[in-house]
C-alpha positions as CSV (number, residue, x, y, z in Angstrom):
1,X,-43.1,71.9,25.3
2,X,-44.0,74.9,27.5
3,X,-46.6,72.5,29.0
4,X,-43.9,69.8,30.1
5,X,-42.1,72.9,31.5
6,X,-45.2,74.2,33.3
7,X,-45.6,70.3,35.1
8,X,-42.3,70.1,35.8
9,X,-42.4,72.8,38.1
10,X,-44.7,71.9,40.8
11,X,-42.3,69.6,43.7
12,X,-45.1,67.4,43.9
13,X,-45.2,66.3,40.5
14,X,-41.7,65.7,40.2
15,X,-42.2,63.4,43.1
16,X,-45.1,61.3,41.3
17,X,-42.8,61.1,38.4
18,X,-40.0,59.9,40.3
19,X,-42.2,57.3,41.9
20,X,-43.4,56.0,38.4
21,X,-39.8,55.9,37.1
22,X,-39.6,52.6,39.1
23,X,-42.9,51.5,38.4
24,X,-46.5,52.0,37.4
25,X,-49.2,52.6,40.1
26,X,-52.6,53.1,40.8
27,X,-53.8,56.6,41.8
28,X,-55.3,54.9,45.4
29,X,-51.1,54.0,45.7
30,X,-49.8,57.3,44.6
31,X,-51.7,59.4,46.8
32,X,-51.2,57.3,49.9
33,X,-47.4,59.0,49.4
34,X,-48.9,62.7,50.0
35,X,-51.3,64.4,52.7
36,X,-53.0,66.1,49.7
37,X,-56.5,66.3,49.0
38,X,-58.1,64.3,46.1
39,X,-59.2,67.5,44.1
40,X,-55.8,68.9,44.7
41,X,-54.4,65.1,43.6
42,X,-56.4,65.2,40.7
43,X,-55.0,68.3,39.3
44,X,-51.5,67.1,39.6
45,X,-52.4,64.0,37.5
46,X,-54.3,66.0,35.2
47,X,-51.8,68.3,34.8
48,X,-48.8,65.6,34.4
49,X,-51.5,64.0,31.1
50,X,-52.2,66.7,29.5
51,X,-48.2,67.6,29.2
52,X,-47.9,63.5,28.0
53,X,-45.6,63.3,31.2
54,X,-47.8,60.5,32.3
55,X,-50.0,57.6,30.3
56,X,-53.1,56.2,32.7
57,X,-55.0,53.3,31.9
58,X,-58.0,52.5,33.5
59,X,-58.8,48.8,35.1
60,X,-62.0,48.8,36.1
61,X,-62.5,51.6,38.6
62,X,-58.4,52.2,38.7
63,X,-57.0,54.6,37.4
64,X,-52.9,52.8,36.7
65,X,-50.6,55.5,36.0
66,X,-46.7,54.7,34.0
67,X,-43.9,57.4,33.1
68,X,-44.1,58.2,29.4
69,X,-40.1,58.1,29.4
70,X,-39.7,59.4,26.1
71,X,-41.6,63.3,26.7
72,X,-39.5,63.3,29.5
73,X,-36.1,62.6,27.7
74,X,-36.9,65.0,25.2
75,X,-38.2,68.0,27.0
76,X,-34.4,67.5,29.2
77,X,-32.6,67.2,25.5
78,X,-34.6,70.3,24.8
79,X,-33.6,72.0,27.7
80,X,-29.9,70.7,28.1
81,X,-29.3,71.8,24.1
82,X,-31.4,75.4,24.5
83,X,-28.3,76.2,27.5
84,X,-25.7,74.8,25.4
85,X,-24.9,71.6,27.3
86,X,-25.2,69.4,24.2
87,X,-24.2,69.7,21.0
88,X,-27.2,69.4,18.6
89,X,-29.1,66.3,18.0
90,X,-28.9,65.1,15.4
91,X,-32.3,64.9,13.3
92,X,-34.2,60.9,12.5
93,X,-32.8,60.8,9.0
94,X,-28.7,61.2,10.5
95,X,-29.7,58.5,13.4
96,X,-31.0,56.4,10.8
97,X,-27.7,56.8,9.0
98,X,-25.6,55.9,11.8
């Protein structure tokens, strides 16, 4: 989880993730958005799959990048329950009850 909190961090990231909450995009598209340079680009996106923030697919010679929603949600459940904002979730087996 540390490594979602690490990528989370950085502005910039947070910014590429709130452009793929509406949609995926293609690297070419996402970096249009920032005067950044490619290697420095390339980190971010590195950065954001290694923490399973981000999936990419490649089409051909694009790279098409989509939220992974679900790391997200849990990594702010995780956070929100460790300060005492939520009561505790409850585990698969009581969600499968319910």
């Amino acid at each position: 989880m540390s490594e979602v909190y690490k990528a989370l961090a950085h502005p910039t990231r947070r910014a590429i993730l709130r452009m793929l909450r509406e949609h995926e995009m293609s690297a070419g598209d996402i970096a249009a958005q920032f005067d950044l340079s490619k290697p420095t680009l390339t980190g971010h996106f590195n950065t954001l799959r290694d923490a399973g923030l981000v999936e990419v697919q490649r089409q051909g010679t694009t790279l098409i990048y989509r939220l992974n929603a679900s790391v997200l949600e849990e990594a702010l459940l995780d956070l929100m329950e460790g300060f005492g904002f939520l009561a505790t979730r409850p585990s698969p087996t009581q969600k499968a009850k319910a």
